[in-house]
PyMOL commands that place a pseudoatom at each C-alpha (Angstrom):
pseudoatom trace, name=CA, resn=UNK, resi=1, chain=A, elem=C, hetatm=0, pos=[0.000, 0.000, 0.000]
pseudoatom trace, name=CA, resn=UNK, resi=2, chain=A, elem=C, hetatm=0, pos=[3.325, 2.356, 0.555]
pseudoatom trace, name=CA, resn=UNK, resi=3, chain=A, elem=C, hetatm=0, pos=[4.346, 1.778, -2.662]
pseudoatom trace, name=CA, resn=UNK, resi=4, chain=A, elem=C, hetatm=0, pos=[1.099, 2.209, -4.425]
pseudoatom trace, name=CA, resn=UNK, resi=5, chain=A, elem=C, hetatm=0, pos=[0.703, 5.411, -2.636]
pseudoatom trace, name=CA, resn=UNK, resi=6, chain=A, elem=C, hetatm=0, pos=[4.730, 6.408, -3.666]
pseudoatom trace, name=CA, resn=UNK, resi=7, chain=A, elem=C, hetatm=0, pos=[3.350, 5.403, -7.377]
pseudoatom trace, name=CA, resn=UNK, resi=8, chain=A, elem=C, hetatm=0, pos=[0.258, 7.337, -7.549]
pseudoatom trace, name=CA, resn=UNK, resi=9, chain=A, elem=C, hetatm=0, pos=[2.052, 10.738, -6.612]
pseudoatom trace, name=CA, resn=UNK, resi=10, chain=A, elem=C, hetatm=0, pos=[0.614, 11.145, -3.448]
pseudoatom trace, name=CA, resn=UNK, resi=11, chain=A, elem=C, hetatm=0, pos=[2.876, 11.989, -0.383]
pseudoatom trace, name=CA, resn=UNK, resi=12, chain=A, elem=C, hetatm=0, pos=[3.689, 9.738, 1.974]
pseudoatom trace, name=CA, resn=UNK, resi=13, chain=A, elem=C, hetatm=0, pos=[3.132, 11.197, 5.291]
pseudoatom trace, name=CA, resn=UNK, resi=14, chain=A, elem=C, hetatm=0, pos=[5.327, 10.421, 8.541]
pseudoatom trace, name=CA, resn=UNK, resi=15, chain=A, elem=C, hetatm=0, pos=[3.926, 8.011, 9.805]
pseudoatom trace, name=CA, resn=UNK, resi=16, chain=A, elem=C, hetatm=0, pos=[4.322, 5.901, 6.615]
pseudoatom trace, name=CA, resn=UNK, resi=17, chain=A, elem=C, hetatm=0, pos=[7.819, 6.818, 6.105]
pseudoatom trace, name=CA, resn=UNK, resi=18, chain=A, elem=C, hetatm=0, pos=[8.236, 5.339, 9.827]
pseudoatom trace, name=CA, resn=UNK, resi=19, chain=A, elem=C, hetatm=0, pos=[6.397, 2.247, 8.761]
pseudoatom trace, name=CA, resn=UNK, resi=20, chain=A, elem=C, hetatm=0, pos=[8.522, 2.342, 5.384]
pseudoatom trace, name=CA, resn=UNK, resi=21, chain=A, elem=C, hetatm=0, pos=[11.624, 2.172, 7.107]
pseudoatom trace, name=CA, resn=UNK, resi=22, chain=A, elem=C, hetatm=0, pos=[10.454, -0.453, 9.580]
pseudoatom trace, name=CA, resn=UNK, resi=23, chain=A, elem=C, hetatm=0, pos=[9.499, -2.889, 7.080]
pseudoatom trace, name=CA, resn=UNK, resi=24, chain=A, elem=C, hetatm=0, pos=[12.892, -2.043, 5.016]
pseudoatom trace, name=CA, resn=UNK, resi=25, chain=A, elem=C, hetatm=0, pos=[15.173, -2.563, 8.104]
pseudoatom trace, name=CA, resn=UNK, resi=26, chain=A, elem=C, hetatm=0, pos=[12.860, -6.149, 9.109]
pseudoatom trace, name=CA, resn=UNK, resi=27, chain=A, elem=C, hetatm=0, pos=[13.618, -7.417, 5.471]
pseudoatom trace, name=CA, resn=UNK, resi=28, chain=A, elem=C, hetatm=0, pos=[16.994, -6.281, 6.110]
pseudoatom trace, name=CA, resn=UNK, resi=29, chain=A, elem=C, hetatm=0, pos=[17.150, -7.599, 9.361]
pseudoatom trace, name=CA, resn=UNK, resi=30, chain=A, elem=C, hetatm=0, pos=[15.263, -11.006, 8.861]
pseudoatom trace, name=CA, resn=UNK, resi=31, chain=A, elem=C, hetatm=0, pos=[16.695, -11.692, 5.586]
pseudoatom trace, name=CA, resn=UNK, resi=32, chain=A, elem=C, hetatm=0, pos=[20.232, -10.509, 5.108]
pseudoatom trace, name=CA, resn=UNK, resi=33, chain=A, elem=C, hetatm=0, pos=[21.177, -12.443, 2.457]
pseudoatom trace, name=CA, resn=UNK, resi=34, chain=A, elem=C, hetatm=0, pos=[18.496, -12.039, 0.257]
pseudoatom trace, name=CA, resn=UNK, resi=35, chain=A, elem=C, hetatm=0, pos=[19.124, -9.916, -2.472]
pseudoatom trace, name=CA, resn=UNK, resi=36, chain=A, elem=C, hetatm=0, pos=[16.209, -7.568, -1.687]
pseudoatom trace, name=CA, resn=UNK, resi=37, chain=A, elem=C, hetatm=0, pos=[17.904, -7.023, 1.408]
pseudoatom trace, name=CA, resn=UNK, resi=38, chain=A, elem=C, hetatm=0, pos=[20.803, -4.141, -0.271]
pseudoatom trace, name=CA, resn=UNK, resi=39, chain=A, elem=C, hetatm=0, pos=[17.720, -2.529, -1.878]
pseudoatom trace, name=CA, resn=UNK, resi=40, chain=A, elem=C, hetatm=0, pos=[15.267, -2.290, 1.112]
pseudoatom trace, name=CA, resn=UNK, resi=41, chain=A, elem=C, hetatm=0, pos=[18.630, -0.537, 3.294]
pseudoatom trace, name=CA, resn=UNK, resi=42, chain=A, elem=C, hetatm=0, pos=[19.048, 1.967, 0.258]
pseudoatom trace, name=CA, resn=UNK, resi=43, chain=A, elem=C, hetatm=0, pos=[15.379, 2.824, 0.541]
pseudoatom trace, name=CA, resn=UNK, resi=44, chain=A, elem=C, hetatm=0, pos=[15.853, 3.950, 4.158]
pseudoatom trace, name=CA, resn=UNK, resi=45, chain=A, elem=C, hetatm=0, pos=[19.264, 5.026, 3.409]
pseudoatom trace, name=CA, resn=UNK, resi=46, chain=A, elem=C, hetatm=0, pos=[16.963, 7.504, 0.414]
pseudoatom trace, name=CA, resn=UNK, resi=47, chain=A, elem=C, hetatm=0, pos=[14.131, 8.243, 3.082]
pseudoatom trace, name=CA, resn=UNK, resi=48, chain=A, elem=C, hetatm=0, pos=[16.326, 9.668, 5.300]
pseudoatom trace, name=CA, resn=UNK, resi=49, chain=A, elem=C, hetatm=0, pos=[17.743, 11.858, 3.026]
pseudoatom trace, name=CA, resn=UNK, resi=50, chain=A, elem=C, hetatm=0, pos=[15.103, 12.512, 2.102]
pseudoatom trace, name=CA, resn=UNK, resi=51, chain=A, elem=C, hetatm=0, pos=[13.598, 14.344, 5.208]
pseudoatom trace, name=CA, resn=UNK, resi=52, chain=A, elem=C, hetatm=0, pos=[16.872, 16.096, 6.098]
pseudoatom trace, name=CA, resn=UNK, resi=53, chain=A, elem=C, hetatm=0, pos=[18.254, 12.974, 7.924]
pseudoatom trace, name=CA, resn=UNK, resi=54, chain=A, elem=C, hetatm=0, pos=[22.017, 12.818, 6.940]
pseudoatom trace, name=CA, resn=UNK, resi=55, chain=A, elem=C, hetatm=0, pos=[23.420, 11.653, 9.494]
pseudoatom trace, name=CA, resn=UNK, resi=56, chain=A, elem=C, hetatm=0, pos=[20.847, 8.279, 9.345]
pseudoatom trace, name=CA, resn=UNK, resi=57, chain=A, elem=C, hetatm=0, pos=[21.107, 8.211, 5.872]
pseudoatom trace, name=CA, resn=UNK, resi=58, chain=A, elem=C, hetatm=0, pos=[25.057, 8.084, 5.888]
pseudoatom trace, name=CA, resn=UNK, resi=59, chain=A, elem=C, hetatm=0, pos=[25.147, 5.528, 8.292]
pseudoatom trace, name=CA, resn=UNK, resi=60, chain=A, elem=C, hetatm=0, pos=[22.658, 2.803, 6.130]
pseudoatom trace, name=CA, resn=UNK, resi=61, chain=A, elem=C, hetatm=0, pos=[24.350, 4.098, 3.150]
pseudoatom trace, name=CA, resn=UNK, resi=62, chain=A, elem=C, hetatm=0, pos=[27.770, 2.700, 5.022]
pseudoatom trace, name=CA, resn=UNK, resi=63, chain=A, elem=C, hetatm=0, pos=[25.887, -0.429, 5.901]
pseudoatom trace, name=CA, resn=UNK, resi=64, chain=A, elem=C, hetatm=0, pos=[25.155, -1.388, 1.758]
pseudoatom trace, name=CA, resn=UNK, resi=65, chain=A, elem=C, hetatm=0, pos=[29.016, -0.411, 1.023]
pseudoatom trace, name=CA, resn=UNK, resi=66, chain=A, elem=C, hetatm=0, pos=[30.263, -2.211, 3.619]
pseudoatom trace, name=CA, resn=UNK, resi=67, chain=A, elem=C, hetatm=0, pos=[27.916, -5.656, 3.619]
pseudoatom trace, name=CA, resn=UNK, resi=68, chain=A, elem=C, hetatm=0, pos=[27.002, -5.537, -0.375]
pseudoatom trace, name=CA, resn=UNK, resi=69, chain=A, elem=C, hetatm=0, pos=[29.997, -4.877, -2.597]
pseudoatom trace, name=CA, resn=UNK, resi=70, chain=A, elem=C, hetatm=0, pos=[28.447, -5.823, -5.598]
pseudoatom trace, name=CA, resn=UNK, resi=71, chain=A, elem=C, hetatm=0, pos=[24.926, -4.181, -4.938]
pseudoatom trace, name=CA, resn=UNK, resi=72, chain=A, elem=C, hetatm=0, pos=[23.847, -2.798, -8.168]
pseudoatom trace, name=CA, resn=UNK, resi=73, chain=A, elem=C, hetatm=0, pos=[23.495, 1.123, -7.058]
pseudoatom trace, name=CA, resn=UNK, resi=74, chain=A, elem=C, hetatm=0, pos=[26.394, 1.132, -4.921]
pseudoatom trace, name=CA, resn=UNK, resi=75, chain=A, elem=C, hetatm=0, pos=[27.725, 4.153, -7.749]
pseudoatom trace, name=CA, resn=UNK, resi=76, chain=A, elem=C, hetatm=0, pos=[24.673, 5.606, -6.663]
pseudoatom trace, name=CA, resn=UNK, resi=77, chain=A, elem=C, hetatm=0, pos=[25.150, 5.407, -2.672]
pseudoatom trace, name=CA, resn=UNK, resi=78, chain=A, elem=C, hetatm=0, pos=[28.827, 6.277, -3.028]
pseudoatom trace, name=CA, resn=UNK, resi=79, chain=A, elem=C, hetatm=0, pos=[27.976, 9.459, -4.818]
pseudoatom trace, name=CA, resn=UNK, resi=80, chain=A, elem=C, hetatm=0, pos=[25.191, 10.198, -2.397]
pseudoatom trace, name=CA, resn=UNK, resi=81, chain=A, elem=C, hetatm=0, pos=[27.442, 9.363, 0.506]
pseudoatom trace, name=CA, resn=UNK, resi=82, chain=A, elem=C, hetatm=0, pos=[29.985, 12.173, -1.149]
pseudoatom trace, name=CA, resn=UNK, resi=83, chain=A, elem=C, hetatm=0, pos=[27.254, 14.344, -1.481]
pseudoatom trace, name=CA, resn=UNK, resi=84, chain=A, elem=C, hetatm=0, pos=[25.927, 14.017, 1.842]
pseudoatom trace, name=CA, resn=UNK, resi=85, chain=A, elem=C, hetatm=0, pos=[29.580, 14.570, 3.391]
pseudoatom trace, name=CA, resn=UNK, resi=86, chain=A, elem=C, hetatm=0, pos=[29.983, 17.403, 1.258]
pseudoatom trace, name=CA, resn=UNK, resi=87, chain=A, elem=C, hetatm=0, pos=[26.941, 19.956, 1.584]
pseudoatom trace, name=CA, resn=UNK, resi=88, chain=A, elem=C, hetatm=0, pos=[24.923, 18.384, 4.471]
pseudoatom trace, name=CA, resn=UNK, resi=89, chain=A, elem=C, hetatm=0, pos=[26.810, 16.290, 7.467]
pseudoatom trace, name=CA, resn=UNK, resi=90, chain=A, elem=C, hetatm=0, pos=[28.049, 19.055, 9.216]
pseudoatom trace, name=CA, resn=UNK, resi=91, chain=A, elem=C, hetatm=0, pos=[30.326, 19.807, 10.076]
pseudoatom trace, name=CA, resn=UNK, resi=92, chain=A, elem=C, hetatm=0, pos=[31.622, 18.917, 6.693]
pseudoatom trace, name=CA, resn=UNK, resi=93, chain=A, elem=C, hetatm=0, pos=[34.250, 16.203, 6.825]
pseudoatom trace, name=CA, resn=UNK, resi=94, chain=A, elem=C, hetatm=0, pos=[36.547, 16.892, 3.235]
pseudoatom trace, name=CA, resn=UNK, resi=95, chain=A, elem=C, hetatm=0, pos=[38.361, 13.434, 3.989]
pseudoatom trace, name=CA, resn=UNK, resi=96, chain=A, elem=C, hetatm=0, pos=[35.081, 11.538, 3.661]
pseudoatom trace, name=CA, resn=UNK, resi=97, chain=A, elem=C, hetatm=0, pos=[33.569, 13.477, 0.716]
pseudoatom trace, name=CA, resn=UNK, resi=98, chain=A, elem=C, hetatm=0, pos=[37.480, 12.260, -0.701]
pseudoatom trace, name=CA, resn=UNK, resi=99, chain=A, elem=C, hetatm=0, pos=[36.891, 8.864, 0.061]
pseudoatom trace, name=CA, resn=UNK, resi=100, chain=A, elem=C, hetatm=0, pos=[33.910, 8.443, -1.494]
pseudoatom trace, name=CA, resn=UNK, resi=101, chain=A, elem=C, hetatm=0, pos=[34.609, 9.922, -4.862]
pseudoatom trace, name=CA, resn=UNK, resi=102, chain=A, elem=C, hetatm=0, pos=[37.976, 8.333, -4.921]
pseudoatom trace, name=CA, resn=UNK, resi=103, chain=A, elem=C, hetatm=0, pos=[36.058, 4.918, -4.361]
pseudoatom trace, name=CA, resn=UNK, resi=104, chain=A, elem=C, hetatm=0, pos=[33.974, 5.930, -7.306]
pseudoatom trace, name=CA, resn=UNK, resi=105, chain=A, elem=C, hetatm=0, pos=[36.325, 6.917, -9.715]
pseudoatom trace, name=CA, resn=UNK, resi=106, chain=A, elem=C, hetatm=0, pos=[38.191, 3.800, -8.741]
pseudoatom trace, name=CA, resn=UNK, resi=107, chain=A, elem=C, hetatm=0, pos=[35.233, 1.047, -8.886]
pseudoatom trace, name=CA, resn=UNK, resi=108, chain=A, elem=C, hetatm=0, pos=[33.906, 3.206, -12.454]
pseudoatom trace, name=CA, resn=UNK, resi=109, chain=A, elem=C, hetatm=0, pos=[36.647, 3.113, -14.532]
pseudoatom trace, name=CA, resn=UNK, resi=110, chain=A, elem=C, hetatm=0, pos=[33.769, 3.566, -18.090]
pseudoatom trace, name=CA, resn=UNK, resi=111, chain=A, elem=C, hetatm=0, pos=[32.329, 6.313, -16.154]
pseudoatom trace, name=CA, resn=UNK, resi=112, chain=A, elem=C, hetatm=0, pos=[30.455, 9.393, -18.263]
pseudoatom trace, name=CA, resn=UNK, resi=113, chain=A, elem=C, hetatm=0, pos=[33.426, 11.518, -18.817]
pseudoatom trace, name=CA, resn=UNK, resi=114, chain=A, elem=C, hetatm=0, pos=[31.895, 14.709, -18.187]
pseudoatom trace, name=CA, resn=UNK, resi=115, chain=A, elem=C, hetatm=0, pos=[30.955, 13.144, -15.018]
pseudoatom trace, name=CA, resn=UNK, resi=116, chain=A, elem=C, hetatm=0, pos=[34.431, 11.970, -13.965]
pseudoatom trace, name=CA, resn=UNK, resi=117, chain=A, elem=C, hetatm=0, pos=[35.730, 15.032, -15.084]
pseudoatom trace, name=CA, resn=UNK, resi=118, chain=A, elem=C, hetatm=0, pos=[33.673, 17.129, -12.974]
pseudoatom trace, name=CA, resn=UNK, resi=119, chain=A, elem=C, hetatm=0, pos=[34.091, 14.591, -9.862]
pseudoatom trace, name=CA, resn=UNK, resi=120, chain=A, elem=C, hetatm=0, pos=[37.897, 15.304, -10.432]
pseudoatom trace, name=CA, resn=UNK, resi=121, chain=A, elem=C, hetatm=0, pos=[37.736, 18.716, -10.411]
pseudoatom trace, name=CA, resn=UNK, resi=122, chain=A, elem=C, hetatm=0, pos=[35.663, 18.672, -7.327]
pseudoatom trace, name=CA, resn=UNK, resi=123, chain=A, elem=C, hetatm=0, pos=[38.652, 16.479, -5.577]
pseudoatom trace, name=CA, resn=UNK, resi=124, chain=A, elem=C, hetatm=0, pos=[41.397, 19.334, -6.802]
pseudoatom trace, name=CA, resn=UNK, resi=125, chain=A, elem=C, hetatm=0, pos=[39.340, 21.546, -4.884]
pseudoatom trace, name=CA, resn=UNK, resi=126, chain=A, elem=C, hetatm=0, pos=[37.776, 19.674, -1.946]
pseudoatom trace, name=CA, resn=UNK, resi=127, chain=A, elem=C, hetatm=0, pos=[39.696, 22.570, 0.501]
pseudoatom trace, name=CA, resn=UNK, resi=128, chain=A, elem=C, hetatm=0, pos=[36.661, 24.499, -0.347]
pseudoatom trace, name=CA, resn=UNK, resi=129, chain=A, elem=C, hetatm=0, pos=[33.180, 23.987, 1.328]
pseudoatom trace, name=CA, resn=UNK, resi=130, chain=A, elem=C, hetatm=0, pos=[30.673, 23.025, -1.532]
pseudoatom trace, name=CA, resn=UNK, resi=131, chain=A, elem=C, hetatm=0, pos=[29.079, 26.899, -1.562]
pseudoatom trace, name=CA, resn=UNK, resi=132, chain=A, elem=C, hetatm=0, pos=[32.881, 28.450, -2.133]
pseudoatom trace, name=CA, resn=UNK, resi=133, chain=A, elem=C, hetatm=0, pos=[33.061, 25.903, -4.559]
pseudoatom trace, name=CA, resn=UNK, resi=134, chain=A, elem=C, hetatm=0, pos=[30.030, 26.840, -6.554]
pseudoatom trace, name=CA, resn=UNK, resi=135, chain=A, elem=C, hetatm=0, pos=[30.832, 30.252, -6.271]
pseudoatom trace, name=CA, resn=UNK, resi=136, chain=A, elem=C, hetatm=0, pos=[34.627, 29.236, -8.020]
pseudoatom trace, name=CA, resn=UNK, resi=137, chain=A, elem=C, hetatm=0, pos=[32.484, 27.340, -11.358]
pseudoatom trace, name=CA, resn=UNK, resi=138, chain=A, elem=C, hetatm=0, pos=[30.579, 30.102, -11.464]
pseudoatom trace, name=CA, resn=UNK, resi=139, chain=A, elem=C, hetatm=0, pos=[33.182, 32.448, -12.191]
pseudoatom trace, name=CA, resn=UNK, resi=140, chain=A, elem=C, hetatm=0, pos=[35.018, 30.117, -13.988]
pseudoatom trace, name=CA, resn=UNK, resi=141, chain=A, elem=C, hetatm=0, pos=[32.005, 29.569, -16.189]
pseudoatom trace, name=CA, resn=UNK, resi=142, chain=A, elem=C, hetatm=0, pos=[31.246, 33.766, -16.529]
pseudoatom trace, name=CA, resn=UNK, resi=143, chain=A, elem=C, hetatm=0, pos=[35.188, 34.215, -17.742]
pseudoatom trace, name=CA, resn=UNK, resi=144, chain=A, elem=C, hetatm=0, pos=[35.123, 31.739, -20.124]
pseudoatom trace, name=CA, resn=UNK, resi=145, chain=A, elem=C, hetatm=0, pos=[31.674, 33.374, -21.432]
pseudoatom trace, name=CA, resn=UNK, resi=146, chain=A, elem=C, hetatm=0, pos=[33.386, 37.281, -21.498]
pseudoatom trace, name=CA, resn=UNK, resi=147, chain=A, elem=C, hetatm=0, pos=[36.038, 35.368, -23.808]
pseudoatom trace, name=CA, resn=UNK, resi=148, chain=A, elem=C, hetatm=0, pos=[33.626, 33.654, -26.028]
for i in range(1, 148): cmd.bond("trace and resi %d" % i, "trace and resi %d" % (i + 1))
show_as sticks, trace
zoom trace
């Protein structure tokens, strides 16, 4: 019934996103070794997020990178787990938000190039909290526009 709501547009209020995660951590829980189990962890890893959770979220995150190295989004979680390190954890921790992207690049070697090239740029300048560093692209983006 969660799902059909999620499907149908309408919002899922708290008290479903508590039952949500309840049922997602008992599949987890019960059934470790299924292989719903990776998927149902980076659904409350997601929900959490998603309601300004971060620390939560980067702690189930952690739990599919650690227990399911193959899991089929773990790109995904390790980008969200940068992401999460680098805007919203706070305070921000620059050696995680390195880890993670490192472990990306590394595990995603046919990776979009645009991508990888903007994941690498964000590594040259992971000194910078992730507001200085938008504020560095967008200069960098309104100098190469005077040249043009």
């Amino acid at each position: 019934s969660l799902q059909l709501k999620q499907k149908n547009g309408k919002e899922v209020v708290s008290l479903d996103r508590i039952e949500l995660i309840n049922r997602c951590l008992a599949i987890y829980r019960n059934y470790p070794d299924d292989q719903m189990a990776p998927a149902a962890i980076d659904k409350v890893h997601m929900i959490y997020s998603g309601i300004g959770a971060y620390t939560e979220s980067a702690a189930y995150a952690d739990t599919i990178l650690e227990n399911y190295p193959k899991y089929a989004n773990r790109a995904l979680v390790l980008e969200s787990q940068a992401s999460n390190y680098d805007i919203f954890v706070q305070p921000r921790d620059s050696s995680k938000v390195r880890l993670y992207y490192s472990i990306l690049l590394k595990e995603n070697p046919k990776m979009n190039k645009e991508k990888r090239d903007g994941i690498q740029e964000r590594l040259k300048m992971n000194h910078l909290d992730f507001d200085a560093y938008l504020n560095t692209q967008i200069e960098k983006n309104l100098q190469s526009e005077v040249v043009k």
